[in-house]
GURODREN-644671 format. One line per field, with one value per residue (C-alpha): x, y, z. Coordinates in steps of 0.25 Angstrom, whole numbers. Example, Ala and Ser with C-alpha at 12.3 -4.5 7.8 and 13.67 -1.06 7.14 Angstrom:
2
px = (49;55)
py = (-18;-4)
pz = (31;29)
This chain:
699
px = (0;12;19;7;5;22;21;8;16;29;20;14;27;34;22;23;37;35;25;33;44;35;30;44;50;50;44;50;44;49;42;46;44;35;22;18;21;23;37;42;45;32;24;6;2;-11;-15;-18;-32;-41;-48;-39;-36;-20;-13;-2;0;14;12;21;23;28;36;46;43;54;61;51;44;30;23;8;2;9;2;7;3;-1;2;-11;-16;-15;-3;-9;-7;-18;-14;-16;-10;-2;-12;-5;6;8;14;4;6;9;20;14;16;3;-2;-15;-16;-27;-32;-31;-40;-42;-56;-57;-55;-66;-79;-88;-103;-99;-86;-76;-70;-56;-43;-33;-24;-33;-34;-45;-39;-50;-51;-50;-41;-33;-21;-11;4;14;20;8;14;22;26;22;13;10;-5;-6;-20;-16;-7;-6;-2;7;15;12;5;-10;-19;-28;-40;-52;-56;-65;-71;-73;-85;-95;-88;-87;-76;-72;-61;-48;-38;-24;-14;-18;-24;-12;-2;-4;-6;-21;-25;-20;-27;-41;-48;-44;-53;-65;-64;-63;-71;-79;-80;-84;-72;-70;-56;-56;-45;-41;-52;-48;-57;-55;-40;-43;-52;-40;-29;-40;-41;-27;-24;-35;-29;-17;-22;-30;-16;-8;-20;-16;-27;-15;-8;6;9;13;4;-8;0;0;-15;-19;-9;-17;-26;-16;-7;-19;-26;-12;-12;-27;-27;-17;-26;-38;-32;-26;-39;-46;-38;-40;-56;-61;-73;-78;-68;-78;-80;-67;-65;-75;-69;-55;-59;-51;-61;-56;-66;-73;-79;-95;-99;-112;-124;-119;-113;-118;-132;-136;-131;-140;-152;-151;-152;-163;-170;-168;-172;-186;-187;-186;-199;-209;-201;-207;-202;-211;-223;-218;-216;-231;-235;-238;-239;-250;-249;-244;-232;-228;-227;-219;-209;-205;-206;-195;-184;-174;-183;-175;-187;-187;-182;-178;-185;-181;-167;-165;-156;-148;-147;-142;-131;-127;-128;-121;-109;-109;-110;-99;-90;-92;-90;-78;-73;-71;-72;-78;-85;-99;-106;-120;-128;-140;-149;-153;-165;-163;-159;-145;-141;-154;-149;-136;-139;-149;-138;-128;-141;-140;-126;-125;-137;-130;-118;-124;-128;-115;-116;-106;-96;-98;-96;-95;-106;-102;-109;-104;-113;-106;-117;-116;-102;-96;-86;-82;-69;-78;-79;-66;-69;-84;-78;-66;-75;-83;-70;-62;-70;-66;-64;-51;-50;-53;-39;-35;-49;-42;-31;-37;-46;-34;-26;-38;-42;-29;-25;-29;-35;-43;-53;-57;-73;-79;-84;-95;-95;-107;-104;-115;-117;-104;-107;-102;-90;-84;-71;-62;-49;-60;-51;-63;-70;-56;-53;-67;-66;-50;-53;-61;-49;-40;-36;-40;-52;-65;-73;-85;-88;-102;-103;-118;-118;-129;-123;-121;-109;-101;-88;-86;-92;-83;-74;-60;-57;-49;-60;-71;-61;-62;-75;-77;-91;-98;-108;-123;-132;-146;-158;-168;-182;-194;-206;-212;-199;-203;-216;-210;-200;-212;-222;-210;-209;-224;-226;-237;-240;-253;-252;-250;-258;-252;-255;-248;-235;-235;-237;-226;-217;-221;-218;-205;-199;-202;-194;-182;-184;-180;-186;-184;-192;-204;-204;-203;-215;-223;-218;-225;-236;-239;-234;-247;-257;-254;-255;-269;-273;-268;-278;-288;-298;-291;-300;-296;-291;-277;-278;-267;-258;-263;-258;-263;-254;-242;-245;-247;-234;-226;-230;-227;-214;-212;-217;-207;-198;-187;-195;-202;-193;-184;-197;-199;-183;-178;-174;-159;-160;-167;-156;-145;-154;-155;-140;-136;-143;-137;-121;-124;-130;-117;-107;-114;-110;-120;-111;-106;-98;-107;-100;-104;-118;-118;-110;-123;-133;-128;-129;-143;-147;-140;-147;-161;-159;-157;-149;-134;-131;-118;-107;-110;-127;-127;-120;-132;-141;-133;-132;-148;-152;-143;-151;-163;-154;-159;-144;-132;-120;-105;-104;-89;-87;-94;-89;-92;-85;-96;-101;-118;-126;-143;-150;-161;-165;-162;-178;-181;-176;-185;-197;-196;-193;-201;-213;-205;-205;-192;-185;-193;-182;-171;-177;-177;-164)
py = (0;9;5;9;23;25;21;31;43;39;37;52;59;54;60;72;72;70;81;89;86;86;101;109;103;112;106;109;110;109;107;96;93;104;98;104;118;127;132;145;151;149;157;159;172;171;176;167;171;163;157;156;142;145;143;148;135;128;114;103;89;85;94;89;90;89;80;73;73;72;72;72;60;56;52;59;62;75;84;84;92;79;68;59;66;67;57;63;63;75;81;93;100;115;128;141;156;159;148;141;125;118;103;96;84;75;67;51;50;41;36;47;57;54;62;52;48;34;26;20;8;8;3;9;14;17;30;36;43;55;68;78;88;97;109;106;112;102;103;96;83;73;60;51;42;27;24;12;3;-7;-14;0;-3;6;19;28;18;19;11;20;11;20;35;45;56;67;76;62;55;43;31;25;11;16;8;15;8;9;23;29;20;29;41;42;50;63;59;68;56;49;59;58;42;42;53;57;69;79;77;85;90;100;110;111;107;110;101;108;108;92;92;99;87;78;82;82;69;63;70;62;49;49;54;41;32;29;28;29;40;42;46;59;60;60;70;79;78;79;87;98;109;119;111;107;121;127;115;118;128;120;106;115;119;105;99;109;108;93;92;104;99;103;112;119;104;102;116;116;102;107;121;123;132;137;134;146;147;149;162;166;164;152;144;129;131;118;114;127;122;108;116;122;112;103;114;115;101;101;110;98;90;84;91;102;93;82;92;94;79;77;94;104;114;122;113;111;127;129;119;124;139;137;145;131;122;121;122;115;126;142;149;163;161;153;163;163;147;146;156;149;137;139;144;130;122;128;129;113;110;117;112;126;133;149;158;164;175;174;187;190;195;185;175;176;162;162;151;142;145;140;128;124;126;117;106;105;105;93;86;89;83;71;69;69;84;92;87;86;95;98;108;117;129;138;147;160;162;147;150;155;162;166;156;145;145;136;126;123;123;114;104;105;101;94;88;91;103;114;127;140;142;128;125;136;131;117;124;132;120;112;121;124;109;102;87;76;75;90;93;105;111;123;130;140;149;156;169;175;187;180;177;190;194;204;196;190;178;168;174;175;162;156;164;162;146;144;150;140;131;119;123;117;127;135;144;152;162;167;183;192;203;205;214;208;204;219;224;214;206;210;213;199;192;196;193;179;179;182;185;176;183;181;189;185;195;196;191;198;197;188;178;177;171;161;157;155;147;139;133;131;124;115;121;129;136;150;158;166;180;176;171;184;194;187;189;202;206;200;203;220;216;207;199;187;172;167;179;176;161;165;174;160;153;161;163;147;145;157;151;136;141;147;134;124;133;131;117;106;104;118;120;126;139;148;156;169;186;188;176;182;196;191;182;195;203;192;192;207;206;197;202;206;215;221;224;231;237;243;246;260;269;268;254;253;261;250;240;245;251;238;232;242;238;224;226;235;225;212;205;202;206;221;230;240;250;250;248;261;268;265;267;282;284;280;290;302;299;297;311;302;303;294;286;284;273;270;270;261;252;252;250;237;231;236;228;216;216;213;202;212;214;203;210;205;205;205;219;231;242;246;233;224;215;215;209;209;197;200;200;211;210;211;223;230;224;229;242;245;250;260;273;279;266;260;265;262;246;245;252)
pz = (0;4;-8;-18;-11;-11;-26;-29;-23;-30;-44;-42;-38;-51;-58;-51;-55;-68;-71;-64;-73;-85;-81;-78;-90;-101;-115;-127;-140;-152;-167;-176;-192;-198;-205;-217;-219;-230;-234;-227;-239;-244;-235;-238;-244;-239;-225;-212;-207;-201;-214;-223;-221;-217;-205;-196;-188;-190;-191;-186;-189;-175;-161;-152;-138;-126;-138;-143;-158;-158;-172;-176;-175;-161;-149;-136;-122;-119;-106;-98;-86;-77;-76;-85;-101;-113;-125;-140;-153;-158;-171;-174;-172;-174;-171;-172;-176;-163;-162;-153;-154;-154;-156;-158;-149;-152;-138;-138;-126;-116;-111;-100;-108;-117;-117;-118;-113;-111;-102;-114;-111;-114;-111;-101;-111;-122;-131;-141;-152;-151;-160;-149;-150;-143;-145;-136;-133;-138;-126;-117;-126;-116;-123;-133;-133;-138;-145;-151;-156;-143;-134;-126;-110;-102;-107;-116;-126;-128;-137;-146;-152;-152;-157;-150;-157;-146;-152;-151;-142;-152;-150;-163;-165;-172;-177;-171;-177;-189;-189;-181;-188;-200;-192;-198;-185;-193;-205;-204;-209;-198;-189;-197;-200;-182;-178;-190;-200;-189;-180;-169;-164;-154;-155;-170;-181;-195;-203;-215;-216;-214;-225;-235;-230;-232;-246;-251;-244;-251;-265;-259;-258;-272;-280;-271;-272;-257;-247;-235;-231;-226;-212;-220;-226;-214;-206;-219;-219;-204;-199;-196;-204;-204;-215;-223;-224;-231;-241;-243;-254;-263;-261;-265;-277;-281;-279;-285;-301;-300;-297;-307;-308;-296;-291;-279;-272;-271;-264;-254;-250;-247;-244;-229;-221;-210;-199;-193;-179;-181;-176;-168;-176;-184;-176;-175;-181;-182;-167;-161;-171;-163;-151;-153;-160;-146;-137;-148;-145;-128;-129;-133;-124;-111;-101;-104;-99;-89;-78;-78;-75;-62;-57;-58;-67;-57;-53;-67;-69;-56;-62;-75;-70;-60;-64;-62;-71;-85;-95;-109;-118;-115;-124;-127;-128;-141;-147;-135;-134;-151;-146;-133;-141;-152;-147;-136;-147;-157;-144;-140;-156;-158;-145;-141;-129;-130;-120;-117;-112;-108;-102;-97;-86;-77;-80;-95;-97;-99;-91;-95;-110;-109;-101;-113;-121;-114;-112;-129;-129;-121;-127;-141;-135;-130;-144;-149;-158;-149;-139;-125;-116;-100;-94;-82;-77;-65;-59;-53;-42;-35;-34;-20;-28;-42;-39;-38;-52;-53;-44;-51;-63;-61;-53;-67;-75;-65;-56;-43;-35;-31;-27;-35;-38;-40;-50;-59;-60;-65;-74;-80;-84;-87;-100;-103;-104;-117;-114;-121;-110;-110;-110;-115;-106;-107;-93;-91;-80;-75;-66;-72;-65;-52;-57;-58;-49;-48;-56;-64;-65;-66;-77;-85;-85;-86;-100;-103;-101;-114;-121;-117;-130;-121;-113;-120;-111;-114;-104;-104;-94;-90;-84;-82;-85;-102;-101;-90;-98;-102;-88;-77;-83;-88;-103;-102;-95;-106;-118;-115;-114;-129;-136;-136;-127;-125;-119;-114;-115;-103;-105;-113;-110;-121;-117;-104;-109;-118;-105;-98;-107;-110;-97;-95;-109;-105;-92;-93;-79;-85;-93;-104;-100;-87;-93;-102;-89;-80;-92;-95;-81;-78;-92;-89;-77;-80;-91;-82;-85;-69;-65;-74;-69;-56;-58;-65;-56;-43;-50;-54;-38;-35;-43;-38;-23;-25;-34;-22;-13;-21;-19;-25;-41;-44;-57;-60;-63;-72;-71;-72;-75;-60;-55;-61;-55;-43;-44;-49;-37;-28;-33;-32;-18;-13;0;-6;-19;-7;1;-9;-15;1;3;3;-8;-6;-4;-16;-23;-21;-25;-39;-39;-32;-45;-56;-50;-52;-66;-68;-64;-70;-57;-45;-34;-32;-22;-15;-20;-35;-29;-20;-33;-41;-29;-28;-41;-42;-32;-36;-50;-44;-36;-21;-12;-13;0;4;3;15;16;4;11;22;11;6;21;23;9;13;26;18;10;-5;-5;-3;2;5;21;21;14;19;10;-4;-7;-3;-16;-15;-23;-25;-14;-24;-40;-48;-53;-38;-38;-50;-46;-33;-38;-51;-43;-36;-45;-40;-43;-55;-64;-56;-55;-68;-74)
């Protein structure tokens, strides 16, 4: 038993050693034979611009590492973020206009690292050869390695037997010793006999350039009536785009004198367009037509009518009113979904990562849109039409503090938990770590506002993580406030962010109504007149869609109490414009609108300039001292007299008494962050009837 512990401990310190070593000692990195390239003397008249098909991109057939040759083709392990290292094959080799050294590693996975629905039975040292890719630093290459079609055991050798295709999670045989015997895994024909025409591959995609090789290797093979090709000859035709595209114009010609005929064909075939990322209004047309097509079709569906069996009319109503319940469809918001949508979906097929804004006053279904969104996603993933993809969503106000949003997010990832300080780190290296077993993951954060510090570190590097070559992250942030970026954040905060920015009208009147006869779709508890006079009257105040379900939902809970009273064999009545009077001034009479519509004047006063500073920062917490600059204000423009520093500071303890204000006990200076105890829509209400501060209530 000693002996075992005594050998573990030895076993982990030479592993300790040995990354120690492998981490100080430097890497040097040099290129080997050139691939391909055109004569220095020879240089292109035309320009390099981003669709004209050329390339700045040095390509190499093979790079020496600390002494060692790797060429395209060979199978090595790759440095990871743990002891135990990734296994691919070397695709590309290449140097870039800005002279960095760049490689294209294509994973060789092993069953754990395969996303897929099902458990794979495989051996111990078994490998699939899959079409994920990744851009990796040649220097993150530690040793060769040994795949081979069996007889694999200890070392660095590794039986290869199978393929996995990542977009469809589909496991194909391949026969390894033939197919990597002739170095056919570079041949683009390869790709699509194993993982099918529409082949994904993460990082670098240049179909069209594939295309071209395709086309002069197949001139090749008609002109030597060979159906074989040379190990030369397969590195020439896969070794990347970038040689292809500068050979494309000359194959077009060739190709062209010999089939006059039909000279047009021929071009459209060989053409080499560049690929060109889809802009707003067009991207993936038929994908958002699919979504809307599945939400049109989870109206009829039964969920509309089995919450009714077995409850009163009543009962049901109550149900789908609450403001929790997740109705069928969100009407109203169409245009919004397409856009939220869209961009999701060209983000997950293009393996990309981006980021969005999304802006809105409260209750205009921001957050009900974009987990509708997400629900298609994953319900389009399970069929197999985008890849899959991890969900996380972080809400600012369930945190105890912005730095929280670390730890929730690396628990989300990693799967345990660690200090605020320490989950950054982990995240840090995380996406900056390429790796064949990396989700995408679409992370909605929610309640931004809450987030906001004063180094604004957590907002930088929720938006600077995205960037990172290696991220796969999508992160959607959900504010109330539209101009936030340009109001709070730093210029190098809002950069990252991009432009992709959404903004999330309130409620009129008329899309009230459809909100709310939506939910009561065979549900006659309400009659029409009074659907269209809770809408009318909450959308001249807010526009908000909880605060006409709330005003329903009191009014269904009204009548059902004077139903009950009743003798039982009464019938049910409806709903009626009286009930939803009566439940609209119920609700204006609750404690806290009476006691504001009873406070004082200056009370009053901080209320709304309490409300206007909060509005002004776009956050839901602010100093004392930007509310008393905006009380002061106030009064010196409505010809009343301006407290001092010192008696708006009683007005804040006197309207924290009565728990309308939430003030910070620790700080009792100017300094002290307050914030509202109660709803901004309170607040008019209460005041609206008040002539002297009608127009204050509702600026």
């Amino acid at each position: 038993m000693q002996q075992n512990k005594l050998a573990q401990r030895l076993n982990k310190a030479t592993k300790s050693r040995r990354k120690q070593h492998t981490e100080d000692t430097p890497v040097t990195v040099e290129w080997g034979q050139r691939l391909n390239t055109a004569p220095p003397s020879t240089p292109s008249t035309r320009r390099v611009t981003r669709h004209s098909g050329l390339t700045n991109k040095e390509l190499y057939k093979s790079i020496i590492v600390n002494g060692t040759e790797y060429s395209i083709g060979d199978a090595v392990a790759v440095k990871s973020s743990t002891d135990d290292p990734h296994l691919a094959i070397i695709y590309k080799l290449w140097q870039n206009e800005r002279g960095e050294r760049q490689a294209v590693a294509r994973w060789l996975m092993r069953p754990h690292e395969m996303h897929t629905a099902r458990r794979v039975e495989a051996g111990p040292r078994e490998v699939f050869y899959s079409n994920a890719e990744d851009l990796i630093a040649p220097e993150m290459i530690l040793r060769a390695i040994r795949v081979v079609a069996s007889g694999a055991e200890t070392g660095d050798m590794w039986v290869c037997g199978r393929s996995f295709e990542e977009h469809s999670a589909r496991i194909k045989e391949l026969d390894w010793a033939s197919v990597y015997g002739k170095r056919m895994l570079l041949d683009p024909r390869t790709d699509a006999e194993l993982f099918g025409q529409k082949s994904v591959q993460g990082a670098v995609k240049k179909q069209p350039a594939k295309s071209v090789a395709n086309v002069k290797k197949r001139k090749h093979e008609v002109e030597s009536d060979d159906g074989e090709s040379t190990e030369d000859e397969s590195f020439m035709a896969s070794d990347g785009g970038e040689s292809a595209e500068e050979t494309s114009h000359k194959v077009s010609a060739k190709v062209s004198v010999k089939g006059r005929g039909k000279p047009s064909r021929v071009k459209e075939k060989t053409r080499a367009v560049p690929k060109r990322r889809a802009r707003l209004h067009d991207m993936q047309p038929q994908a958002v037509n699919t979504a809307m097509l599945k939400r049109a079709s989870r109206t009829n569906d039964a969920p509309q009518t089995d919450d009714i069996a077995g409850r009163t009319m009543y009962e049901a109503a109550r149900l789908r009113l609450h403001v929790s319940a997740v109705p069928a469809t969100l009407p109203c918001r169409e245009s919004e979904f397409a856009e939220i949508y869209g961009h999701l979906h060209t983000a997950l097929e293009e393996r990309t990562s981006m980021c969005m804004y999304i802006s809105g006053v409260p209750g205009t279904g921001k957050t009900a849109t974009v987990r509708e969104c997400v629900r298609m996603l994953r319900e389009s993933a399970d069929d197999g039409s985008v890849p899959g993809f991890e969900f996380i969503e972080l809400n600012g106000m369930k945190m105890t503090e912005p730095q929280q949003t670390y730890v929730q997010l690396w628990q989300a990832i990693g799967g345990e938990r660690a200090t605020p300080k320490h989950a950054a780190q982990l995240l840090d290296a995380h996406f900056n770590t390429p790796s064949p077993r990396r989700h995408t993951y679409v992370v909605v954060v929610d309640e931004l506002d809450l987030l906001v510090t004063k180094s604004q570190s957590i907002m930088y590097n929720l938006f600077d993580w995205p960037h990172r070559p290696h991220a796969k992250l999508i992160v959607v942030a959900i504010a109330n406030t539209m101009d936030l970026p340009e109001r709070m954040l730093h210029h190098k905060v809002s950069s990252r962010l991009g432009l992709t920015r959404i903004n999330f009208q309130p409620y009129a009147h008329a899309q009230l109504m459809a909100i709310v006869r939506a939910r009561l779709v065979g549900c006659a508890a309400f009659d029409a007149d009074a659907i269209e006079l809770c809408a009318r009257k909450v959308g001249a105040v807010s526009g908000d869609a909880r605060r006409a379900l709330d005003v329903c939902r009191r009014a269904v809970e009204i009548v059902e109490h004077e139903w009950r009273a009743q003798p039982t064999g009464q019938a049910m009545p409806m709903v009626t414009m009286m009930d939803i009077d009566r439940a609209v001034k119920e609700m204006q009479a609750a404690p806290h609108v009476a006691f504001i519509r009873n406070a004082s004047a200056q009370q009053k006063v901080f209320l709304v300039a309490m409300r206007a500073a909060m509005r002004k920062a776009g956050v839901a917490e602010v100093p004392l001292g930007d509310v008393a600059v905006v009380h002061r204000q106030l009064c010196l423009m409505h010809a009343m007299r301006a407290p001092s520093y010192e008696q708006i500071g009683v007005i804040c303890a006197q309207l924290g008494a009565s728990r309308c204000v939430l003030a910070e006990s620790s700080i009792l200076d100017v300094r002290q962050l307050v914030r509202l105890a109660v709803a901004e829509d309170d607040i008019t209400v209460a005041l609206k009837p008040d002539p002297v501060f009608s127009k204050l209530a509702t600026s």
